[in-house]
C-alpha positions as CSV (number, residue, x, y, z in Angstrom):
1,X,56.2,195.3,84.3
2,X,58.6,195.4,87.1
3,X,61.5,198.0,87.2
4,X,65.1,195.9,88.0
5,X,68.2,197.2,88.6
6,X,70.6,196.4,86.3
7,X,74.8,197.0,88.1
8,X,78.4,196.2,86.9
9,X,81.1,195.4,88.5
10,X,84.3,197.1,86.9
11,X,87.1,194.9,87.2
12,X,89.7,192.9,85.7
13,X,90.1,189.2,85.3
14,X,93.0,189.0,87.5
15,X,91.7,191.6,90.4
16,X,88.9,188.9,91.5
17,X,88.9,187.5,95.2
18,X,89.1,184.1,93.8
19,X,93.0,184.2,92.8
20,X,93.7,186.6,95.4
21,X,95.9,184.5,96.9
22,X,98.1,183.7,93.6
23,X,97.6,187.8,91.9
24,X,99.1,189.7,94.3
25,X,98.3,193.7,94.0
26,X,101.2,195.1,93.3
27,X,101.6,192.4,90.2
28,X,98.2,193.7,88.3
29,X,100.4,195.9,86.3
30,X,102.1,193.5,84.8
31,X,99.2,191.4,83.6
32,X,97.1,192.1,79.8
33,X,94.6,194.5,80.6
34,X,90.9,193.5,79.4
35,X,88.6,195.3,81.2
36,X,88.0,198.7,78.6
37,X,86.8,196.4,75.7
38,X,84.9,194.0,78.0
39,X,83.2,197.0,79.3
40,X,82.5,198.4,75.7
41,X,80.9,195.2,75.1
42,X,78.3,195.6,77.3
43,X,77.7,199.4,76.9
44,X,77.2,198.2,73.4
45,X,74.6,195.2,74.3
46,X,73.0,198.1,76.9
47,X,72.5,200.3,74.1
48,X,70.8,197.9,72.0
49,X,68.5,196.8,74.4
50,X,67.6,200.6,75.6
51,X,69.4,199.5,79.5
52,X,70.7,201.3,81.7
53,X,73.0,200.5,84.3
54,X,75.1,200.9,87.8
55,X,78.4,200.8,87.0
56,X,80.6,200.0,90.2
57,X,84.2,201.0,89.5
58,X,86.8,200.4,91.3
59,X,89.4,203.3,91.9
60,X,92.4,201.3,90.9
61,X,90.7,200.7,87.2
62,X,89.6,204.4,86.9
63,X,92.4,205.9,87.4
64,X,94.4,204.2,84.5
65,X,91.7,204.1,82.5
66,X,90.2,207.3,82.9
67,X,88.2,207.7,79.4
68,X,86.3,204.4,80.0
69,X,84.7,206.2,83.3
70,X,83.7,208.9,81.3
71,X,82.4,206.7,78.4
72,X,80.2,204.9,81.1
73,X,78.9,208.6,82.4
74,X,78.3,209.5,78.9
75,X,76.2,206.8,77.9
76,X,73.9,207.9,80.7
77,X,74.6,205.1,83.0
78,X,75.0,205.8,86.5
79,X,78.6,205.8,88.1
80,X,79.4,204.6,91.6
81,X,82.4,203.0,93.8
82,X,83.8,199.4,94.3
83,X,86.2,200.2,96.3
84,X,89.8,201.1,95.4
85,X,91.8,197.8,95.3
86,X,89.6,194.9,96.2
87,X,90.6,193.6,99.3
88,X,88.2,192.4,101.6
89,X,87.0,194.8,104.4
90,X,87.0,192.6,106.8
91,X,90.7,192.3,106.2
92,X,91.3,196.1,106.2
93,X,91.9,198.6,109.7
94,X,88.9,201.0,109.3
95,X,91.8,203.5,108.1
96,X,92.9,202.3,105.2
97,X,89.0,201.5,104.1
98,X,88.4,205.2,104.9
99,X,91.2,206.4,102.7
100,X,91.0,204.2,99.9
101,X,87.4,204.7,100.0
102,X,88.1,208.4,100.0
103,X,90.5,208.2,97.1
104,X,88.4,206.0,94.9
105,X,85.0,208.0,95.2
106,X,87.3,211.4,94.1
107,X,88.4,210.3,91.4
108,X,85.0,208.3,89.8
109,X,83.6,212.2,90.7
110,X,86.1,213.6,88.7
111,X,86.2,211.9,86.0
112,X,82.2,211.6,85.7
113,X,81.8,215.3,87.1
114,X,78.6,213.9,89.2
115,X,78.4,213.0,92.4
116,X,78.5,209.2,93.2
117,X,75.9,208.2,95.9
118,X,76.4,204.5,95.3
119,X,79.0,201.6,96.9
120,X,79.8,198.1,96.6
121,X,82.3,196.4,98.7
122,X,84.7,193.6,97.0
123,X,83.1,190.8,97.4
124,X,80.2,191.5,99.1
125,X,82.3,192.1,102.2
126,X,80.1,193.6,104.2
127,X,79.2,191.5,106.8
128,X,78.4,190.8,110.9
129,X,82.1,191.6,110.9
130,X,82.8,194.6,109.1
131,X,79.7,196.4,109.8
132,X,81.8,198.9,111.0
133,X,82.2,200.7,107.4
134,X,78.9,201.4,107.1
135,X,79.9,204.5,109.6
136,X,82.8,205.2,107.1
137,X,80.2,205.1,103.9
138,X,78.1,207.3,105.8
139,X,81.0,209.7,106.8
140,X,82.5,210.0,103.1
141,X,78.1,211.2,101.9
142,X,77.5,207.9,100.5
143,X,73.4,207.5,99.6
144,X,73.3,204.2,99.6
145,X,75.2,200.6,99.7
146,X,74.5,197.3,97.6
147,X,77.4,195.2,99.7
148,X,75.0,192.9,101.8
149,X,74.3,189.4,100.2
150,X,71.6,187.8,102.6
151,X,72.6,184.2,102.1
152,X,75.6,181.8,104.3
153,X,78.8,181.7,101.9
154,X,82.4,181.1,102.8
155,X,83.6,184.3,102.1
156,X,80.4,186.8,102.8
157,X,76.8,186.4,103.3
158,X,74.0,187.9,106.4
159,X,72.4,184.6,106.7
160,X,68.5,185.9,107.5
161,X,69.4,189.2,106.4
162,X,66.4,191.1,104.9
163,X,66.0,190.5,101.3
164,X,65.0,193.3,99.7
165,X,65.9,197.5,100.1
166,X,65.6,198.7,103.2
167,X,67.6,201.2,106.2
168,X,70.8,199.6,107.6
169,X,71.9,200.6,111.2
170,X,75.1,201.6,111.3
171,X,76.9,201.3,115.1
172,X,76.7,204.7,115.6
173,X,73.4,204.5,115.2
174,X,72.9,206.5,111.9
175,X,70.9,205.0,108.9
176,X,71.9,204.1,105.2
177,X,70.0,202.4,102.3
178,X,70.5,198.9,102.0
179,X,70.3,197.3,98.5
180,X,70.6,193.7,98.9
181,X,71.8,191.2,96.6
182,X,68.8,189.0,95.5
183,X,67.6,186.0,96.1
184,X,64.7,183.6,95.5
185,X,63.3,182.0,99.2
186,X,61.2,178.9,99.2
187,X,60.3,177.8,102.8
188,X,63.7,178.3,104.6
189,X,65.7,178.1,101.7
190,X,67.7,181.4,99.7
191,X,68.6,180.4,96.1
192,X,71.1,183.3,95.1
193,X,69.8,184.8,92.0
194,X,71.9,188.1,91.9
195,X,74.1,187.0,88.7
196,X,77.7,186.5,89.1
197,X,78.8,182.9,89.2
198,X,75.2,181.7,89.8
199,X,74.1,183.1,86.6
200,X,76.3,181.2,84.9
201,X,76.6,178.1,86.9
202,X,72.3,177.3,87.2
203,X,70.7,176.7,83.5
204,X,68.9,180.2,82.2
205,X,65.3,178.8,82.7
206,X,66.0,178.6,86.5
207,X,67.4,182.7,86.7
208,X,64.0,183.2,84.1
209,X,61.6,181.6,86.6
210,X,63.7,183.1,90.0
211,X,62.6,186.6,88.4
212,X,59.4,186.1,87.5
213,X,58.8,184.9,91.0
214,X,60.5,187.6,92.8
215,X,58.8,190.2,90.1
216,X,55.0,188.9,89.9
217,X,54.5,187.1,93.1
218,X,56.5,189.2,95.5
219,X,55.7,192.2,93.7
220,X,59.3,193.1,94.1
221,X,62.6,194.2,92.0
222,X,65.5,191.9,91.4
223,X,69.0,193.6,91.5
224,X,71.6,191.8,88.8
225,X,74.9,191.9,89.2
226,X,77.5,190.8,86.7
227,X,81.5,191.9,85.9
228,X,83.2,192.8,82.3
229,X,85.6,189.9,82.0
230,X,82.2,187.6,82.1
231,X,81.2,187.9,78.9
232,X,85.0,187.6,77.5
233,X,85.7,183.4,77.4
234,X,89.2,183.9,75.9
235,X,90.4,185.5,79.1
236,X,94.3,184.1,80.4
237,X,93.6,181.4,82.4
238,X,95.6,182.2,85.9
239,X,96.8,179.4,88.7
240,X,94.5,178.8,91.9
241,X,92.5,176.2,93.0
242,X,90.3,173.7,91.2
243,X,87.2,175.9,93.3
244,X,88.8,178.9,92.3
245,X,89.0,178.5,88.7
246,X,85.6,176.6,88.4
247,X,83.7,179.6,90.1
248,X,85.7,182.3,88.1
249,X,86.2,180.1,84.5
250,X,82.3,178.1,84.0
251,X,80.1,179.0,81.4
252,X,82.2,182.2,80.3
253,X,81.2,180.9,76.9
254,X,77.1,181.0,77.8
255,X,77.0,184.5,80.3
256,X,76.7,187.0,77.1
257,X,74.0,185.1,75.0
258,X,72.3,184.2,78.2
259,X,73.0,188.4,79.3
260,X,71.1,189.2,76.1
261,X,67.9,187.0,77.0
262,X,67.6,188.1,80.5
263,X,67.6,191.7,79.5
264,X,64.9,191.2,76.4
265,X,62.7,189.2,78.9
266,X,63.2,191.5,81.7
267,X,63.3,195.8,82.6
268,X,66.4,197.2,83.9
269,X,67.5,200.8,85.0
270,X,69.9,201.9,87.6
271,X,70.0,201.0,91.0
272,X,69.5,205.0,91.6
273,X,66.2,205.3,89.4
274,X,64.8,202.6,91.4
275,X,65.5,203.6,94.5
276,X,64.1,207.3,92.9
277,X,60.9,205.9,92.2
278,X,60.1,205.1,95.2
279,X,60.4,208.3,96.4
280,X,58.5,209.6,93.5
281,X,55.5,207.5,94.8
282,X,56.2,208.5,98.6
283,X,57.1,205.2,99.7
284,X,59.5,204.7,102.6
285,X,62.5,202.6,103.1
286,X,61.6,201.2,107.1
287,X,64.2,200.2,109.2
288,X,64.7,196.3,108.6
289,X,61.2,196.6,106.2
290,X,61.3,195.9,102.9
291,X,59.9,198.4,100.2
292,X,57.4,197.6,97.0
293,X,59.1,197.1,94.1
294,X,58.3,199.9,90.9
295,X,57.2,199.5,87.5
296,X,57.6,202.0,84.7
């Protein structure tokens, strides 16, 4: 059975790109703070179900919360960086990515006394654009980046982009690994299957076939993505737009039993001991080529 890679996204309710425009930064202090018990939930369904996981945190939630980081570490699950405050990079100067960057991978290393090797922009912000901070991951001794969604979106997306792990080119020239978010392509069309909103927005037996595609036909792994306040339907509902809040507020009530199905139907590990297995089996990540997926 195929090997997938299980990730989180650490962050609050009200830190999401969707009410970006109504939260401001400097106001998250003043709004209820969710995000350690939403967490705990799902280290709790992980340890049920024998998973582990990526945890992305951002810098901004570790450093006021720095015992959940270390909860995360101690429960074997790997540790590695969203970012510091979750604004998109495309809307950053490549100085203040580089120093928030900086400050956020410091202090997950800290706390988890290991060293993180794994990023995730906000948003999957990462694109044509902002390819630019692939230098800066690079520079700062990143091993790897899961920020590239290869699908057309309104607010990120590599439309064409390769779909599954493979060597980014940086403009300097230098190489990282690319872990895509995933989809499921039939003729020209990419249905997004990565989790998020389009795990909770398309009906379970849709993700269920999506991965068993992807995992039996293509022979390859599925990466999963998913955030703490997900699985918590009596989240404060905030102001934004009717888009906004139908992306951010359907089917909180359905993502934790539908969670629990998708991880006793499928295998999931961290991004890392995927990408490790390859290796173990001598297999190469090409430039633009995809790699085989692994099994355990």
């Amino acid at each position: 059975m195929i090997l997938n890679a299980m990730t989180v996204d650490v962050e609050d309710y009200y830190q999401v790109s969707a009410f970006a425009s109504t939260v401001k930064t400097s106001q998250w202090d003043t709004y209820e703070s969710r995000v350690v018990n939403n967490t705990h939930r799902l280290l709790d369904l992980f340890a049920q179900h024998h998973v582990s996981a990526t945890f992305f945190v951002l810098g901004w939630v570790a450093e006021r919360e720095p015992a959940l980081v270390r909860a995360i570490a101690s429960c074997g699950h790997e540790i590695a960086c969203h970012g510091y405050s979750h604004q998109l990079i495309y809307d950053q100067t490549p100085d203040v990515f580089l120093e928030e960057t900086r400050r956020a991978k410091q202090v997950l290393e800290d706390l988890a006394q290991t060293p993180v090797r794994g990023y995730r922009a906000a948003s999957y912000s990462i694109t044509e654009k902002s390819l630019w901070a692939i230098d800066t991951l690079i520079d700062l001794g990143f091993g790897y980046d899961s920020s590239i969604f290869p699908i057309r979106h309104d607010r990120y997306g590599m439309p064409g982009g390769v779909r599954f792990p493979y060597r980014q080119q940086a403009p300097s020239g230098r190489t990282i690994v690319e872990y895509p978010l995933s989809t499921y392509q039939r003729l020209r069309y990419r249905l997004p299957i990565a989790g998020g909103g389009y795990f909770r927005l398309f009906p379970y037996w849709m993700t269920r076939h999506a991965f068993r595609s992807v995992n039996n036909e293509e022979e390859q792994a599925v990466i999963f993505y998913l955030h703490p306040w997900e699985v918590d339907p009596g989240q404060p509902r905030l102001p934004g737009s009717w888009f906004s809040r139908f992306r951010h507020y359907n089917n909180l009530d359905k993502c934790y039993s539908r969670l629990t199905s998708l991880i006793t139907d499928f295998r999931f590990s961290t991004v890392q001991a995927v990408l490790n297995r390859q290796e173990d089996a001598q297999l190469h990540i090409d430039d633009g080529a995809p790699i085989e997926a692994t099994s355990c």
